[in-house]
Steps between C-alpha positions, in 0.01 A plus 500: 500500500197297496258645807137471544258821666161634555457818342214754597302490185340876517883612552635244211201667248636839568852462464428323135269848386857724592732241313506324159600180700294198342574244746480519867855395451576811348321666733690405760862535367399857415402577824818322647759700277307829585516427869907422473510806359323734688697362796829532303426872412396559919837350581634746245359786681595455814841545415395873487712756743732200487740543176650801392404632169725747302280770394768595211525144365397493092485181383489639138804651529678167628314286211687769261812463682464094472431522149819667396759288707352205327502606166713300277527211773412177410296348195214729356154336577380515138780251404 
């Protein structure tokens, strides 16, 4: 998408000394993608006190389990 905008230079100048951005292009796709994501991981944690978690789950102990009921199923990747 194509846009044009006025930028505050002082702020512009200090986002480029934190980042290894080259372009104010750059710049501002970086800062974009972190803002999505900081608001993705808020949403994340508001769903806190709102699912219940099972304290005795052990997701190593499933990955084990899953390993050994697909043994000998299908074609071997190195094939």
């Amino acid at each position: 998408m194509r846009t044009n905008i006025v930028l505050n230079d002082d702020l512009v100048k200090e986002a480029f000394r934190y980042t290894a951005a080259s372009t104010k292009r750059e710049l501002i796709e970086l800062a974009l993608t972190e803002f999505v994501e900081h608001h993705r991981r808020r949403d994340i944690r508001e769903l806190k006190g709102k699912v219940a978690i099972n304290t005795n789950y052990d997701y190593k102990k499933l990955r084990a389990n899953q390993g050994k009921s697909k043994k000998g199923k299908g074609k071997n990747v190195s094939d």
